[in-house]
N, C-alpha and C positions, 0 to 999 in steps of 0.2 A: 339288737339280738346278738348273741357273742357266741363263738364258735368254741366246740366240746374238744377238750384231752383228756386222755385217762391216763393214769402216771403208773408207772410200775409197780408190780408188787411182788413180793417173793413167792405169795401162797396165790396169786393169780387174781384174776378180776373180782370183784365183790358187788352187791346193790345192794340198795336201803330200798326197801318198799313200802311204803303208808299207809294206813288201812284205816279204817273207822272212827276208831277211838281218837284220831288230831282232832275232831273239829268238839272236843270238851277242851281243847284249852291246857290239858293237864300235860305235865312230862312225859316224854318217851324214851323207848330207846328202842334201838335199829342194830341188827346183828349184819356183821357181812355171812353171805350165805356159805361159804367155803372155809369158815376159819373156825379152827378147833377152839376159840379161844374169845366170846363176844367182844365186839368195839360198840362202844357205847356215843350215840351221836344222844348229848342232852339238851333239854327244855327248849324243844320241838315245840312251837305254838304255832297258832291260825286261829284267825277270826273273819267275822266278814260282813256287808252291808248289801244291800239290793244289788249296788254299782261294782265293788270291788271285794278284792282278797287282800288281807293280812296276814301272811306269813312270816314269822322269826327263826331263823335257822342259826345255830352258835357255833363258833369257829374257834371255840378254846384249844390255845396250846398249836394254831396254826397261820402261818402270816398272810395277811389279808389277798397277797399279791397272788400268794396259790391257788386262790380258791377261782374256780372256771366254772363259768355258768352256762347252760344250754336250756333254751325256750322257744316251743314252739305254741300252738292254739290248743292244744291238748296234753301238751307232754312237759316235765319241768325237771332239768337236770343240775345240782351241783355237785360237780369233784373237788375235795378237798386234800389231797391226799393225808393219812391212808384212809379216808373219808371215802364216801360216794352215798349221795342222796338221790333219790329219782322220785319222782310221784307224776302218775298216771290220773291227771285231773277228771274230774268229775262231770264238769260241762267246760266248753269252749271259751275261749279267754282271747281277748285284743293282744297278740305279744309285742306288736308293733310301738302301742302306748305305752304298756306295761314297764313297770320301774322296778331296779333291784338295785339298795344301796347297802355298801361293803365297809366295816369301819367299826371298830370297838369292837373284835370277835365279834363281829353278829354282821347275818345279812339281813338285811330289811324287805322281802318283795312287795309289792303293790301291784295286785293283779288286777285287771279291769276286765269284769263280764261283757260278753258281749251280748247274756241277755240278761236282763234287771230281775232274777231270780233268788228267792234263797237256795244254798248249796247241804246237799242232809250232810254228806262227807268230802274232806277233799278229796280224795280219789276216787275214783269207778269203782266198786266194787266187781267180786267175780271174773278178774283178770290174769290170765293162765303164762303160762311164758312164749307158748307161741302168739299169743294177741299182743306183748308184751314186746318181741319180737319184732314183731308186724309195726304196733305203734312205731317205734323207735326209728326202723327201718322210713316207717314213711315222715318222719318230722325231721330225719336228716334229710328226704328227698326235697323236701318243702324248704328246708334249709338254704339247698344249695340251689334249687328254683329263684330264690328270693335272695341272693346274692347274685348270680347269674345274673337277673335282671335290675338288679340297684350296681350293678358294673357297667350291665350294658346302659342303663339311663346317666350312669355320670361319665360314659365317654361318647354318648352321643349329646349330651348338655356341653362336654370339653369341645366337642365338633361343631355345636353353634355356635358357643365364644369366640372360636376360633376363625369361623365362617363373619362372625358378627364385626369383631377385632380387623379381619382383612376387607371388610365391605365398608369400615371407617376409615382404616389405612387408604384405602383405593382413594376413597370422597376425598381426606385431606388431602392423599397427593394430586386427584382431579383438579382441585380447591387452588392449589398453590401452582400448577402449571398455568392453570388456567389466567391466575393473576400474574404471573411471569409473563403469559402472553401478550395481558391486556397493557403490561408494564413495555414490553416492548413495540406495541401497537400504538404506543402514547406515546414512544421516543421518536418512532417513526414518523409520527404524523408533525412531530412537535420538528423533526430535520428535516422534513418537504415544506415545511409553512417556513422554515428560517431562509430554505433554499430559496423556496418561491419569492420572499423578501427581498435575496442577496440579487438575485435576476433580476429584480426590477428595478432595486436600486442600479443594478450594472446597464441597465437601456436606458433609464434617465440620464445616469450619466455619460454614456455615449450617444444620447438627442443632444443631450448639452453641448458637448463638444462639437458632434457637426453642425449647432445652430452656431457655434461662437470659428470656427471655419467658414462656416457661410457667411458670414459678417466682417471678420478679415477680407475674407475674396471680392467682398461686396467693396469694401473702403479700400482696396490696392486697386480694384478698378474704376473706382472716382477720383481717385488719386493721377493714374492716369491718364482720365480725363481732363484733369484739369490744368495736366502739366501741358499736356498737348494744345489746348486752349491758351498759355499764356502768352506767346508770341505774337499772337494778333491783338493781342488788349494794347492799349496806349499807356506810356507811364502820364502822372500827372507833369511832370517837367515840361514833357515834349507836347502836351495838350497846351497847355499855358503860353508857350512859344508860337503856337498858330492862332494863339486866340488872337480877333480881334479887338482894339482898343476901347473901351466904353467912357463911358464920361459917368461921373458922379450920381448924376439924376438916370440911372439907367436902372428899368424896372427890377431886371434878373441878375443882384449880385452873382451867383453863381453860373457857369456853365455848365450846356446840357453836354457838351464833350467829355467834360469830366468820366475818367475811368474810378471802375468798383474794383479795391488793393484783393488781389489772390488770395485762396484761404490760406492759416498757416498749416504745416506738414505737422502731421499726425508722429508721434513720439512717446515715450514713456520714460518717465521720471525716478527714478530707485530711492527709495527710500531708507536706512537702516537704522535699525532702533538699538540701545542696549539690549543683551541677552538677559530673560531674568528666567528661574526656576517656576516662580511661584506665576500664575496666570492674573495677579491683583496687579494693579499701577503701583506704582512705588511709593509713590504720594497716600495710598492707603496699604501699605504692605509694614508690618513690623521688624524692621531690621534682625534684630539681636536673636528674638525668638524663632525666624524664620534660619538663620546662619547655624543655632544648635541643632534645631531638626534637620539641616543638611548634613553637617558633622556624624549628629547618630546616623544617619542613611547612611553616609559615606563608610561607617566604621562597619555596617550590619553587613554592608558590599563584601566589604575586605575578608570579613570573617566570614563571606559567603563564597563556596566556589561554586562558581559558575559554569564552570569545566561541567558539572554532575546530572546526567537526564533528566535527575527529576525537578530539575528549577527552568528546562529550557522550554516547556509548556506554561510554564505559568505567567503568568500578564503581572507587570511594574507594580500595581496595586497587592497580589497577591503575594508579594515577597515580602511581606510584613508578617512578624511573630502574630500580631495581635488578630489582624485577619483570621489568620493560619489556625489560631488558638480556639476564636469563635466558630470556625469552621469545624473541626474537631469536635465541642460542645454540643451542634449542629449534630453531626454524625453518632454520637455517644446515645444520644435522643431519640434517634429512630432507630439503634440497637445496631448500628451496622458500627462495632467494635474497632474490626480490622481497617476500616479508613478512616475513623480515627486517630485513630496508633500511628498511623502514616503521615496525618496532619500533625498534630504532637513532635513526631521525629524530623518534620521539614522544621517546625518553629524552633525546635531544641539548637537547629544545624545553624535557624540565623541566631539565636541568643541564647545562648546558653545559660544564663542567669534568673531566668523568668521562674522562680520557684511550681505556678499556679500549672505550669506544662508538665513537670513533672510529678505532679501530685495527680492528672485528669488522666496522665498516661497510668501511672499505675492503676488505680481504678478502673479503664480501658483490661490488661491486665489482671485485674482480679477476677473480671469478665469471663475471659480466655483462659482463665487459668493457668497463665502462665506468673507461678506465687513468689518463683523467686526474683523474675524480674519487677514484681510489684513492690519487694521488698528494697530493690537497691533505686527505684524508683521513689521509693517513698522514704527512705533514709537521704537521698540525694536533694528531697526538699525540704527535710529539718534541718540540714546543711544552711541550705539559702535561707529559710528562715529565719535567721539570725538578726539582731538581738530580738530575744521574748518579747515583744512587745502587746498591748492589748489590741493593737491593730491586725495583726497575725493571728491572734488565739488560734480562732477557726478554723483555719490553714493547721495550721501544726494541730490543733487535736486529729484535722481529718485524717493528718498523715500519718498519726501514733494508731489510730483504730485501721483504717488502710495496713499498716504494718504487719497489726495485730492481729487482724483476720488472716492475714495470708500466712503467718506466721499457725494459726489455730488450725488452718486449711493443711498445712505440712506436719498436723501432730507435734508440733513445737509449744506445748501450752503453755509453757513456762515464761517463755519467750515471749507470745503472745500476752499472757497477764501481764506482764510489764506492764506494754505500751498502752493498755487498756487503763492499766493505774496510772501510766503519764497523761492520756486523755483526761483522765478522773481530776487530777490536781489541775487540768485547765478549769474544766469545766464539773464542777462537783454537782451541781443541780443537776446532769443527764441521766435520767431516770433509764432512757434504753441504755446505754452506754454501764450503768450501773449491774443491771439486769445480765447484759453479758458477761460483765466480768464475773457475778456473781456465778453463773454456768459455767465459766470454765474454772474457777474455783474448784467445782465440784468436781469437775473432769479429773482435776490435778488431783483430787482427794480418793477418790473414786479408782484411779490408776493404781495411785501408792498403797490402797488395800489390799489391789489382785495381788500385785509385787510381792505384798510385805505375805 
């Protein structure tokens, strides 16, 4: 239902009033009541069926956008100016369903009864100016009744959105402390069970110890006992010297005189072996191959400073690009960007030549949107990339679309379709890769229209 203007006039307000004769169908015409001079509203029709109204009202010589319609259950108003239609219906009308379509000078309504009657005339007959009045009066009150509360129901429907909106917000934020919780309730539990490890490991090894203390104390005090015992033993010299002489046929070669020789003194022997790197025996260790992977370590050291906090946490094994690289990949995968980017930038620091680091960083980067650094990222490994070879393809296309994006992300589309077409000449079969370029194609065409 659309809200009523009356538009100025020199000779003052005017109305069209209906009477009888619309529901033959035939032409009419409509005088304003104050003008010395009739206006002629022509071929006025209405028809109609059990369920609805057919009304044609023509709008010759007037643009569609002027014309203001006002409807209520009984009252039916257009201003056209210097037009004014009104009709004072007959019986009660649905206006809420009710249709009026505006377009080729003519308006179209489609009124819908609300009770499945024929209608003898479309207006009431016998209706005076104060009834007239009266109607008007109460179908603007009905009017703004029925806006009043189509206001008040769409800003209390905005207050349950909004109610609804903050009662998901809460949940997800409940949602995600709650697993922060559970996430530090699991780190917790996972550094009392390592602790409780580290303790135990730390009592075994100090049982060890005072069992291997008690064991020393034990042998320094056999030791001397034994020293203390040795002055009363006989040597065999001086046993031999008191034995007496036997003859040949004598039963007991030996004698019972005979002393038992001291134990010997407890000592420890050093041993020292070659130093090797590798923990294999030499006998199975590969010389040559084992000497170049020293060489790169050695060279990855040099070009590593050590001096920098973020390598003095990190354990022997970790100071490896390649580690570092899959660890980063690792990271990229559960979406946590930013420690990535940090793994990427330690493997960059040991080897700067690693093309595949700086291609996983940019990507990390298109993430974060941070575009330009994905750009000097990803130009830095069509660099390494070198020479084109079919073993690279994939690598350099990813780096020309990587580029590309970031380059489309900045409104650069120019720039962008390039590397899109240098992708294309790797790989001509990529049907998505195809697809993109072919949109920003359009972009680029699409711009130089507004421009031109």
């Amino acid at each position: 239902m659309l809200g009523s203007r009356r538009a100025p006039d020199p000779e003052g307000p005017r109305s069209v009033l209906l009477h009888d004769s619309l529901a033959t169908g035939r032409p009419h015409s409509a005088r304003l009541s104050r003008s010395a001079m009739p206006v002629q509203v022509g071929e006025i029709s209405w028809q109609q069926t059990p369920a609805a109204v057919l009304l044609s009202l023509p709008l010759r010589g007037v643009c569609a956008r002027d014309a203001d319609v006002f409807c209520t259950e009984s009252y039916l108003k257009v201003n056209f100016p210097p037009f004014l239609f009104e009709a004072f219906l007959y019986a009660p009308i649905d206006d809420a369903n009710s249709k009026a379509k505006i377009g080729n000078d003519m308006i179209l309504f489609t009124l819908y009864k609300k009770e499945p009657i024929m209608w003898e005339t479309l207006c009431v007959s016998g209706v005076d100016k104060e009834m007239m009045r009266t109607i008007r009066e109460k179908s603007i009150l009905q009017a703004q009744e029925r806006a009043k509360e189509t206001t008040e129901a769409a800003a209390a429907a905005k207050r349950e959105d909004q109610r609804y909106a903050l009662s998901v917000m809460m949940k997800i934020e409940e949602e995600e402390r709650k697993k922060i919780e559970d996430m530090k309730e699991n780190e917790r539990r996972k550094a009392t069970k390592e602790l409780e490890v580290w303790k135990k490991c730390q009592r075994e090894a100090e049982e060890q110890k005072r069992i291997q203390r008690k064991e020393k104390c034990q042998q320094k005090q056999a030791k001397e006992e034994r020293e203390k015992a040795k002055p009363k033993s006989f040597t065999r010299s001086s046993a031999s010297s008191h034995r007496p002489p036997q003859g040949r046929n004598s039963e007991n070669i030996f004698s019972e005189d005979d002393s038992i020789p001291a134990p010997r003194s407890v000592g420890s022997i050093k041993i020292s072996f070659t130093p090797r790197v590798f923990p294999t025996a030499l006998r199975e260790s590969q010389v040559a191959e084992e000497e170049e992977w020293l060489c790169k370590q050695a060279e990855a050291r040099r070009a590593m400073n050590t001096d920098i906090p973020e390598f003095c946490d990190l354990k022997e094994e970790e100071k490896n690009p390649d580690w570092l690289k899959e660890k980063g990949n690792k990271l990229f995968a559960t979406e946590n960007y930013l420690a990535a980017v940090n793994a990427y930038n330690l493997a960059i620091r040991l080897s700067n030549k690693i093309p595949l680091l700086y291609l996983n960083r940019a990507a990390c980067h298109l993430k974060l949107k941070n575009l330009h650094k994905a750009i000097e990222d990803s130009s830095k490994a069509l660099e390494l990339l070198t020479p084109p070879v079919a073993d690279n393809a994939n690598a350099r296309m990813k780096a020309h679309i990587r580029r590309g994006t970031a380059f489309c992300q900045l409104e650069l589309y120019v720039e962008g379709l390039q590397d899109y077409e240098a992708a294309l000449k790797i790989d001509p079969s990529n049907t998505v890769v195809q697809n993109d370029a072919e949109k920003i194609r359009d972009i680029i065409q699409g711009t130089e229209l507004k421009s031109s």
